[in-house]
One Martini backbone bead per residue (centre of mass of N, CA, C, O) as a GRO file, in nm:
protein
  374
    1UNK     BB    1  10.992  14.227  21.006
    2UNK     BB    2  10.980  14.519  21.107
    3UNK     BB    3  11.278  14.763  21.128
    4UNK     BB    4  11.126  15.001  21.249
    5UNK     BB    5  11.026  15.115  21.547
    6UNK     BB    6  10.832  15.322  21.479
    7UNK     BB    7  10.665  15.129  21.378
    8UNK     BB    8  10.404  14.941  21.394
    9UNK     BB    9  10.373  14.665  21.608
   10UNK     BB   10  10.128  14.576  21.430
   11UNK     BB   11   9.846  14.542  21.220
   12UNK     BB   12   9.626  14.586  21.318
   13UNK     BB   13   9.678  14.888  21.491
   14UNK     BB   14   9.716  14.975  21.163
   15UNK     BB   15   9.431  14.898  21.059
   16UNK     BB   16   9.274  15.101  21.277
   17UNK     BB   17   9.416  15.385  21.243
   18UNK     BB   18   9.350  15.401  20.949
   19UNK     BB   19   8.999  15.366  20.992
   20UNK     BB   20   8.993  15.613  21.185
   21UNK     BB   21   9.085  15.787  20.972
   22UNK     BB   22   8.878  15.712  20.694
   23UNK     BB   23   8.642  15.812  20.869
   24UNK     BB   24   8.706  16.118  20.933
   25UNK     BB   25   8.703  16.161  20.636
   26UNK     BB   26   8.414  16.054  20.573
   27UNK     BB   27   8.231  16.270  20.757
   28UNK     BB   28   8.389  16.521  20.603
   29UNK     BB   29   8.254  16.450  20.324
   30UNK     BB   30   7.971  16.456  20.384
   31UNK     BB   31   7.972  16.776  20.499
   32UNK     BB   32   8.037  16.852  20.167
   33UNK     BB   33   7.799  16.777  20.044
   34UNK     BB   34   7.587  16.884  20.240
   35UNK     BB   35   7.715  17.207  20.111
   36UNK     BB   36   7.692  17.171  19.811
   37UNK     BB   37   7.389  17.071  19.774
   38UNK     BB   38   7.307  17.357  19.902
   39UNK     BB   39   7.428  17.548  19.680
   40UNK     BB   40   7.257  17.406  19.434
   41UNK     BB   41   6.980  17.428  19.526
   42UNK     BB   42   6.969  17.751  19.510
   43UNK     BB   43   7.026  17.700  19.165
   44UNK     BB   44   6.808  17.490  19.115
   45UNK     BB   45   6.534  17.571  19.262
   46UNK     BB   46   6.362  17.662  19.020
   47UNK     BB   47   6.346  17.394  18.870
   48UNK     BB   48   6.256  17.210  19.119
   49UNK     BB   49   5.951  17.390  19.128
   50UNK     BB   50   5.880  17.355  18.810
   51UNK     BB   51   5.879  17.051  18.830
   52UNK     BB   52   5.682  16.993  19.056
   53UNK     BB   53   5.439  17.160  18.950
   54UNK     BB   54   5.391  16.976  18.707
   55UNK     BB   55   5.389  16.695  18.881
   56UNK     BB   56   5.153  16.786  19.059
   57UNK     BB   57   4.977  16.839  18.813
   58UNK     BB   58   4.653  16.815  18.634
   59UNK     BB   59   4.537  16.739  18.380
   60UNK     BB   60   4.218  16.886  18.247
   61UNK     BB   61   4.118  16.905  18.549
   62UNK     BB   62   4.176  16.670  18.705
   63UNK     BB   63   3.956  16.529  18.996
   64UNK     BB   64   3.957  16.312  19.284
   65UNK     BB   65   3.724  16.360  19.564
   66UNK     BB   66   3.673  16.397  19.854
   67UNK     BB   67   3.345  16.268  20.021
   68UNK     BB   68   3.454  16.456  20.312
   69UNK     BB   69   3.466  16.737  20.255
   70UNK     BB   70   3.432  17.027  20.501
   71UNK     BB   71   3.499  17.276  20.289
   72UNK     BB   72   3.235  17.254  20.110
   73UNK     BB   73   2.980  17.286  20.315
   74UNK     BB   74   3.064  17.578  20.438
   75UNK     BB   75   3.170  17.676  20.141
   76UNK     BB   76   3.022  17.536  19.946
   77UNK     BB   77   3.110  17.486  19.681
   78UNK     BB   78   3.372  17.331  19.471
   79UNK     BB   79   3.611  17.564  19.346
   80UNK     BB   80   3.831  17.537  19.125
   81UNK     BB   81   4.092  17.698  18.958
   82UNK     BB   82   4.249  17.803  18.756
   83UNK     BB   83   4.560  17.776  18.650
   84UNK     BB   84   4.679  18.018  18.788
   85UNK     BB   85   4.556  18.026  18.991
   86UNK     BB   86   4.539  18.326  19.187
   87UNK     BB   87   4.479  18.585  19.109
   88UNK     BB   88   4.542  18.893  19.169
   89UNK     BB   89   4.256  19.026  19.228
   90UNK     BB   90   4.153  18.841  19.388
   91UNK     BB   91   4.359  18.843  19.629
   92UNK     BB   92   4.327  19.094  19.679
   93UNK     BB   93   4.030  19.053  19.774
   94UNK     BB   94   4.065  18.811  19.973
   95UNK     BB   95   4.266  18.981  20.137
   96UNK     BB   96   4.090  19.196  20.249
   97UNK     BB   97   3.856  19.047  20.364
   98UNK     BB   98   4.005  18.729  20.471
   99UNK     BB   99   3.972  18.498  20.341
  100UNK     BB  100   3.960  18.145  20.369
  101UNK     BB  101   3.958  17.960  20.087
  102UNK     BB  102   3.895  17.687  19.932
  103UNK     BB  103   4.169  17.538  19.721
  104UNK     BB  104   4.351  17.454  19.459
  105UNK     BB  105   4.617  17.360  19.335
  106UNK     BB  106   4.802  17.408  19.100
  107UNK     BB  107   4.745  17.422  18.697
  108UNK     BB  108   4.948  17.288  18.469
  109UNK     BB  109   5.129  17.256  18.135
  110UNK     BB  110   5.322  17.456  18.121
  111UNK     BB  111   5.610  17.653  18.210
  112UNK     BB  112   5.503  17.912  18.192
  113UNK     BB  113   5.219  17.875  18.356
  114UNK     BB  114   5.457  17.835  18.624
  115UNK     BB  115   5.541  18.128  18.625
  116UNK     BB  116   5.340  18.282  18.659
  117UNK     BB  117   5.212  18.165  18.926
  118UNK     BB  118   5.468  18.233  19.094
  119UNK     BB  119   5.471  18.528  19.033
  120UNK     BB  120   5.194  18.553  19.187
  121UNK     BB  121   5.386  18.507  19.473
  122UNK     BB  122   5.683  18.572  19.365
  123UNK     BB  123   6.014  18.501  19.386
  124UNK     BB  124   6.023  18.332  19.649
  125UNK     BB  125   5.856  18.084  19.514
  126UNK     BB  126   6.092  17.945  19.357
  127UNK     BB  127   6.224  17.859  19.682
  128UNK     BB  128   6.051  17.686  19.799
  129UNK     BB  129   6.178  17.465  20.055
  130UNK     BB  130   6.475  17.495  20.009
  131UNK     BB  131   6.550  17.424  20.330
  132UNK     BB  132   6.451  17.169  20.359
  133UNK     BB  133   6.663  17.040  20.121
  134UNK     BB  134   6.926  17.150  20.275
  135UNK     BB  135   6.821  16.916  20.547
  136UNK     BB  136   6.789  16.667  20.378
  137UNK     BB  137   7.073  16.643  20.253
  138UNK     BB  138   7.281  16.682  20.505
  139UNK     BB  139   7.171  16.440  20.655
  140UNK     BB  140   7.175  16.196  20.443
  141UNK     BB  141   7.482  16.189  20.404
  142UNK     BB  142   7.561  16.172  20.735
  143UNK     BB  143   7.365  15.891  20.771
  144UNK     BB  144   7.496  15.714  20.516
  145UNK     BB  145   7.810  15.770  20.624
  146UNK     BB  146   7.753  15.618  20.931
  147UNK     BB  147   7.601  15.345  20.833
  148UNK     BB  148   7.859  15.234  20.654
  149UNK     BB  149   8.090  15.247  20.878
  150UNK     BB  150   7.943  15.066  21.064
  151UNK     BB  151   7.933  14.807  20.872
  152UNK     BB  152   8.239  14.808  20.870
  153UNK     BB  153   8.306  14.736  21.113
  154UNK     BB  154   8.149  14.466  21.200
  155UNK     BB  155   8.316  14.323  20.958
  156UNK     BB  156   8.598  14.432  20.878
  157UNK     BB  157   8.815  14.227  20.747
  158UNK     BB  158   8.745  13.985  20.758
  159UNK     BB  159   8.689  13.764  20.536
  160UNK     BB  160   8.518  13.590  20.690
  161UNK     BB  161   8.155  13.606  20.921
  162UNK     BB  162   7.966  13.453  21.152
  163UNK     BB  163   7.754  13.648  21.007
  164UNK     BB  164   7.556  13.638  20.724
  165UNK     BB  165   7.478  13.948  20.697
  166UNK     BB  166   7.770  14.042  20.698
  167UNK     BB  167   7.841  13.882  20.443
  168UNK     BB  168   7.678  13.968  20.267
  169UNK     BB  169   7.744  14.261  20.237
  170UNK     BB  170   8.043  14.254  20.204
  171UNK     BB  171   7.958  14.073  19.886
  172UNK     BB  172   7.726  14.313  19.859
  173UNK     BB  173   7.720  14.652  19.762
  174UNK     BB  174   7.405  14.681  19.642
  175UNK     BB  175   7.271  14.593  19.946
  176UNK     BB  176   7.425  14.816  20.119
  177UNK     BB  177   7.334  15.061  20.000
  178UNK     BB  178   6.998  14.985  19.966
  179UNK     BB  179   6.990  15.023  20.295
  180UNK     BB  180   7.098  15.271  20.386
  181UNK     BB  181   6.938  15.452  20.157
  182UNK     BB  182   6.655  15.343  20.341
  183UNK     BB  183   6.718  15.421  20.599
  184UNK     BB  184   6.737  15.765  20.560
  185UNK     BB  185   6.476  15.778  20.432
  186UNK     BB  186   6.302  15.692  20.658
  187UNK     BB  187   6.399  15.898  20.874
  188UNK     BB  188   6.340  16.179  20.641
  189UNK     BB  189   6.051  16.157  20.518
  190UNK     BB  190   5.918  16.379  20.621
  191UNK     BB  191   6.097  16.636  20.492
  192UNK     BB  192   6.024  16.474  20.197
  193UNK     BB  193   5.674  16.593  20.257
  194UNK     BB  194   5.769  16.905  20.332
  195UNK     BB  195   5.854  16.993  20.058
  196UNK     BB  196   5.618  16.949  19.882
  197UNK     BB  197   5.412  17.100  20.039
  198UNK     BB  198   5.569  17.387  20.039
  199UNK     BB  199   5.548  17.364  19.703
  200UNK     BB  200   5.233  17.356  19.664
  201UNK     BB  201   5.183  17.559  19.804
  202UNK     BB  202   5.081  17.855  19.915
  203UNK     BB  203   5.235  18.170  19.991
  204UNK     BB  204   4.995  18.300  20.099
  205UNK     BB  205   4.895  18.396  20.420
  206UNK     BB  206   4.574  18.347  20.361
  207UNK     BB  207   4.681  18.053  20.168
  208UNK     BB  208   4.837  17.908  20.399
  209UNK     BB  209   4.896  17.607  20.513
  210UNK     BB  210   5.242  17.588  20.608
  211UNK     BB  211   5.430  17.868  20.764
  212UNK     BB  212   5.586  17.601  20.873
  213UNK     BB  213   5.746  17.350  21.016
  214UNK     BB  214   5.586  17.282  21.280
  215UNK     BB  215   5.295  17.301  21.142
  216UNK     BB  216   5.336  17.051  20.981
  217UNK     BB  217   5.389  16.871  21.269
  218UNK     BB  218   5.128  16.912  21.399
  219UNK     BB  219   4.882  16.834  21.182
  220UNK     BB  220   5.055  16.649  20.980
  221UNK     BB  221   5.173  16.356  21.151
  222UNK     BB  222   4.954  16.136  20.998
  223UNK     BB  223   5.108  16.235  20.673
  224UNK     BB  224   5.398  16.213  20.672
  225UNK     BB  225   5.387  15.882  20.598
  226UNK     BB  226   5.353  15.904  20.285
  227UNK     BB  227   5.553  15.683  20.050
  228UNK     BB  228   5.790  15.566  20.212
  229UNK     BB  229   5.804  15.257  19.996
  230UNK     BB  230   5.928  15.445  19.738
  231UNK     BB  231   6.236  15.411  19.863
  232UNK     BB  232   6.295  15.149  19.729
  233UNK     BB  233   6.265  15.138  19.399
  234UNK     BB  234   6.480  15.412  19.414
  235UNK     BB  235   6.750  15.269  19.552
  236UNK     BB  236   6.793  15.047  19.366
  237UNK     BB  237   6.875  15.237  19.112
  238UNK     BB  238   7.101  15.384  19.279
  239UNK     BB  239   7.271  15.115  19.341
  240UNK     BB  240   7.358  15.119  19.064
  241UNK     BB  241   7.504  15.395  19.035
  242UNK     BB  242   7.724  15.316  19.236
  243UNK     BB  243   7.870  15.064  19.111
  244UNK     BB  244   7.887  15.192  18.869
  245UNK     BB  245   8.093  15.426  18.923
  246UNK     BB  246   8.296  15.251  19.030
  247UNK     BB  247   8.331  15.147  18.718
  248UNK     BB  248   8.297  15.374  18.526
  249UNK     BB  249   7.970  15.443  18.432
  250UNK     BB  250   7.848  15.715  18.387
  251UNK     BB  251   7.597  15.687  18.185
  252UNK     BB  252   7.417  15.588  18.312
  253UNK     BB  253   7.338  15.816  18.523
  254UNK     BB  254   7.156  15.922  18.259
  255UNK     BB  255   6.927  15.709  18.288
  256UNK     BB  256   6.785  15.641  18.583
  257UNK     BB  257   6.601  15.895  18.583
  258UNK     BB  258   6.394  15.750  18.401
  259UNK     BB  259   6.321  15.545  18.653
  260UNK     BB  260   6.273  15.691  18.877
  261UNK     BB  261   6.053  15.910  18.828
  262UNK     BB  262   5.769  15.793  18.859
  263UNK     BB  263   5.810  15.707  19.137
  264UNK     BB  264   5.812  16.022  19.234
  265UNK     BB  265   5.547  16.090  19.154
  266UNK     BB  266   5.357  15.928  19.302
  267UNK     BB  267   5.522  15.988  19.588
  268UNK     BB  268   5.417  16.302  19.602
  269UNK     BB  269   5.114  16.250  19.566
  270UNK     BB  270   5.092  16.097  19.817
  271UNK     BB  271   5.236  16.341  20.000
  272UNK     BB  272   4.969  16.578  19.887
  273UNK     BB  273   4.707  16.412  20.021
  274UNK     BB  274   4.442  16.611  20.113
  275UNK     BB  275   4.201  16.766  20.298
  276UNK     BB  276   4.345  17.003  20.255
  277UNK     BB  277   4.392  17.312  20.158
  278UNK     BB  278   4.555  17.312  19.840
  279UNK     BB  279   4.568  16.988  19.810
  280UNK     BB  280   4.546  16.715  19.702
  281UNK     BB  281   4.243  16.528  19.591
  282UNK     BB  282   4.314  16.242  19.592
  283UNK     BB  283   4.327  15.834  19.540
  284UNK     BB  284   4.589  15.727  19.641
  285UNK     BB  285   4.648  15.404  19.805
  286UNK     BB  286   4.913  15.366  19.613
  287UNK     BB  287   5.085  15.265  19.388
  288UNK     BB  288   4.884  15.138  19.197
  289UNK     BB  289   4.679  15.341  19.233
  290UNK     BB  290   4.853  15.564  19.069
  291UNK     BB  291   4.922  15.419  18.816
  292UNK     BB  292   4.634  15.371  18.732
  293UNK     BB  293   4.513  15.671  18.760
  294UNK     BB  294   4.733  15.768  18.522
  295UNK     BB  295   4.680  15.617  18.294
  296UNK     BB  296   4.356  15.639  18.254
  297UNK     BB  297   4.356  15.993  18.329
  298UNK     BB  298   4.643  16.105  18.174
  299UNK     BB  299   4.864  15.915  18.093
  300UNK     BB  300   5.209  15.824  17.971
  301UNK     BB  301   5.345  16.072  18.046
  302UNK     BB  302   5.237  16.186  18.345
  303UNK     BB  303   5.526  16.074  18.487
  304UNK     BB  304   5.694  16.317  18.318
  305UNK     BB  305   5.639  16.546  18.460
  306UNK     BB  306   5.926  16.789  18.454
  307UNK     BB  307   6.153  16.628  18.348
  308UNK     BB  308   6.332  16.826  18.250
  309UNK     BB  309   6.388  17.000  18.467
  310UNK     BB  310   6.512  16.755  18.694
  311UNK     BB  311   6.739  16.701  18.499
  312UNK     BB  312   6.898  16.943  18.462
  313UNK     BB  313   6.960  16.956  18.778
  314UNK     BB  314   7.091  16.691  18.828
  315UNK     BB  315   7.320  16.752  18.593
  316UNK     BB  316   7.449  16.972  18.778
  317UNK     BB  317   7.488  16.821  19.060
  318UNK     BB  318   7.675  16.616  18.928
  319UNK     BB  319   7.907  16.857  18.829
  320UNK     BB  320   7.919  17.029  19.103
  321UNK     BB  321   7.961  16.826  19.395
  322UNK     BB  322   8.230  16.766  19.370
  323UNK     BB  323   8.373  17.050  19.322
  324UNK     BB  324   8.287  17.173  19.611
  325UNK     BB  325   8.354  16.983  19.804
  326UNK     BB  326   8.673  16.991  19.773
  327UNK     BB  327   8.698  17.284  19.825
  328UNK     BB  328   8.582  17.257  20.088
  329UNK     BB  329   8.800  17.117  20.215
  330UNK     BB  330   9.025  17.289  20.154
  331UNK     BB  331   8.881  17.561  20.284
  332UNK     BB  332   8.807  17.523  20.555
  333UNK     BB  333   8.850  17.546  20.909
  334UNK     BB  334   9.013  17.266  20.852
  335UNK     BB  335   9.265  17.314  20.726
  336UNK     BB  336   9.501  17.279  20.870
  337UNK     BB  337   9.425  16.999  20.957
  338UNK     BB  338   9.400  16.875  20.662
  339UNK     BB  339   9.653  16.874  20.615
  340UNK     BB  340   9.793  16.707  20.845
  341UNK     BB  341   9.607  16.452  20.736
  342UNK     BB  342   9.766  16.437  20.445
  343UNK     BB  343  10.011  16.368  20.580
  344UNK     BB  344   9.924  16.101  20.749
  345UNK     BB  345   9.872  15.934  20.521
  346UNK     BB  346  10.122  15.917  20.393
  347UNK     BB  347  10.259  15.767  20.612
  348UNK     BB  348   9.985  15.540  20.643
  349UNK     BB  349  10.045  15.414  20.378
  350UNK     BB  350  10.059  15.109  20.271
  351UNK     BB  351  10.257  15.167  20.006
  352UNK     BB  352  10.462  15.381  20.123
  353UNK     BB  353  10.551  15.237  20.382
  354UNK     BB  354  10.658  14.943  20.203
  355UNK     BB  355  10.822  15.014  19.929
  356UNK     BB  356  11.133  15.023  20.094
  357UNK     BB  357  11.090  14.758  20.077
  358UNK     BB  358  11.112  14.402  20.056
  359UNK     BB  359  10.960  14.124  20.050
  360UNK     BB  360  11.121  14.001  20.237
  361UNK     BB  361  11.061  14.193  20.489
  362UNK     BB  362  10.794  14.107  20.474
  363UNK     BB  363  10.619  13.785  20.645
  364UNK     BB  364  10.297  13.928  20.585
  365UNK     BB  365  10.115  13.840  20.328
  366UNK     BB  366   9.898  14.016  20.360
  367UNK     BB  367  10.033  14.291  20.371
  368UNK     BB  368  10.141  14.281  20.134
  369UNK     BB  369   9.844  14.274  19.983
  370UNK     BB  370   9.768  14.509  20.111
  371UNK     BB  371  10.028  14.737  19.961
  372UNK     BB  372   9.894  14.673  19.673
  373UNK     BB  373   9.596  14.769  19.691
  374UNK     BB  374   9.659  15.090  19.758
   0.00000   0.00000   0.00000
């Protein structure tokens, strides 16, 4: 037996303390990044404004509209907008009027022709979204860090658990991050949804869909939950990339983002089709139903629509959110606190904490295998 009195009693008591203590650290880990990833969303916001343009934007002006559009009937046919969506002279004479007339969103081909378009919206429209974009980043990271928490306490450390499916996740990390990670996008899938329309929409208050956020779940309530299945072949592919990561296969994560691009341009355009004025009005069923009418009315190249901006985006994310968390770790207001959480760690370490005996002295064989695994 350990032969220290002021060490802890019995194994388990140390197993729990210091789960306890794992558990604290990383739930201010996940708080880190979502400090860290509001950050680069700042810098990355036009990049990520101007790829989602191009995204939802339909080459060659098709649209498929709905036969119930109630605001054609009201002001008469439904014209166009060019590619520029509202040139300048226009919104001035309807902004003038107050017309509030219905109209189609930006419709653009090249990255020049998004950037001209936001830019006679403003400056601020290259940040459109972004801040509900960094309250669904810092929810989602401290969500999905709560939930893979709970089912680690639920199976704790036992070798086998009389419950299938928590030994099931138990030996399958990559079945347990895509539950995780498919459980947060679920109920976050709201502001997912309220991202994508804050950025397609104009942002004149005399064409603007959705002033606020309260706004936008005032009306569309019924359609706020519209893609929310493509989070799942989403997730499926990102949890390759969380067991590579963990296997140091870093190559991976830059190819990720190709497969799972399409999936997000479908799911982008089923959240953003509305009979409102300014959204698509497009008629995807779903999956399926929006893959066939892009590759039949626009090709298989429009799944890629944006898809540099949004890598760009990516590989800065990824590069970036390490270590801007870990500065973040130490210089935060819990500074002194983290300190002395590292000086605990040290001591509670059971590799340091076991060191200093020889073999002979722990008679707990697992003990033993616990302080050479950490």
């Amino acid at each position: 037996m350990l032969q220290d009195p002021q060490d802890i009693e019995n194994a388990q008591s140390f197993q729990d303390l210091f789960s306890e203590y794992m558990a604290k650290i990383q739930k201010r880990k996940a708080i880190s990044m979502g400090f860290a990833s509001g950050v680069i969303s700042l810098l990355t916001s036009p990049l990520l404004t101007l790829g989602m343009i191009k995204q939802l934007s339909i080459p060659n002006g098709y649209y498929k509209t709905y036969n119930d559009f109630k605001s054609t009937k009201a002001q008469g046919s439904f014209q166009r907008v060019k590619n520029d969506s509202q040139g300048a002279g226009n919104a001035a004479k309807y902004g003038a009027r107050r017309v509030d007339l219905p109209y189609k969103p930006i419709n653009v081909n090249t990255y020049m022709e998004a950037t001209h378009a936001l830019m006679r919206q403003g400056l601020t429209s290259f940040f459109k979204g972004n801040g509900i974009r960094c309250l669904h980043m810092c929810l989602f990271q401290y969500i999905r860090t709560d939930l893979s928490l709970r089912i680690d306490q639920m199976y704790g450390q036992d070798k086998e658990h009389e419950n299938y499916v928590l030994n099931l996740l138990k030996n399958a990390p990559l079945l347990k991050e895509f539950l995780v990670a498919s459980a947060a996008d679920f109920v976050l899938h709201p502001l997912h949804c309220a991202e994508a329309r804050f950025v397609l929409q104009h942002r004149s208050m005399n064409f603007c869909v959705y002033p606020t956020l309260f706004s936008f779940f005032k009306s569309s309530y019924g359609e706020m939950w519209r893609g929310i299945l493509l989070h799942a072949p989403k997730n499926m592919l990102l949890a390759l990339t969380g067991v590579s990561f963990i296997n140091s296969s870093n190559w991976i994560m830059y190819c990720i983002p190709f497969l799972v691009y399409p999936f997000l341009t479908i799911q982008r355009r089923i959240e953003c089709q509305s009979i409102k004025k300014g959204m698509l009005q497009t008629k995807y069923r779903g999956f399926f139903s929006g893959m066939y009418q892009i590759l039949k009315n626009e090709g298989p190249l429009s799944l890629y629509r944006g898809f540099p901006a949004f890598f760009l985006a990516t590989t800065l994310w990824m590069l970036c959110v390490p270590s801007i968390s870990n500065w973040y770790m130490e210089n935060s207001p819990w500074a002194n606190q983290e300190t002395r959480d590292i000086k605990f760690r040290d001591e509670m370490d059971p590799a340091r904490r076991y060191e200093e005996y020889e073999d002979d002295d722990i008679d707990d064989e697992d003990l033993r295998a616990a302080a050479k695994s950490q």
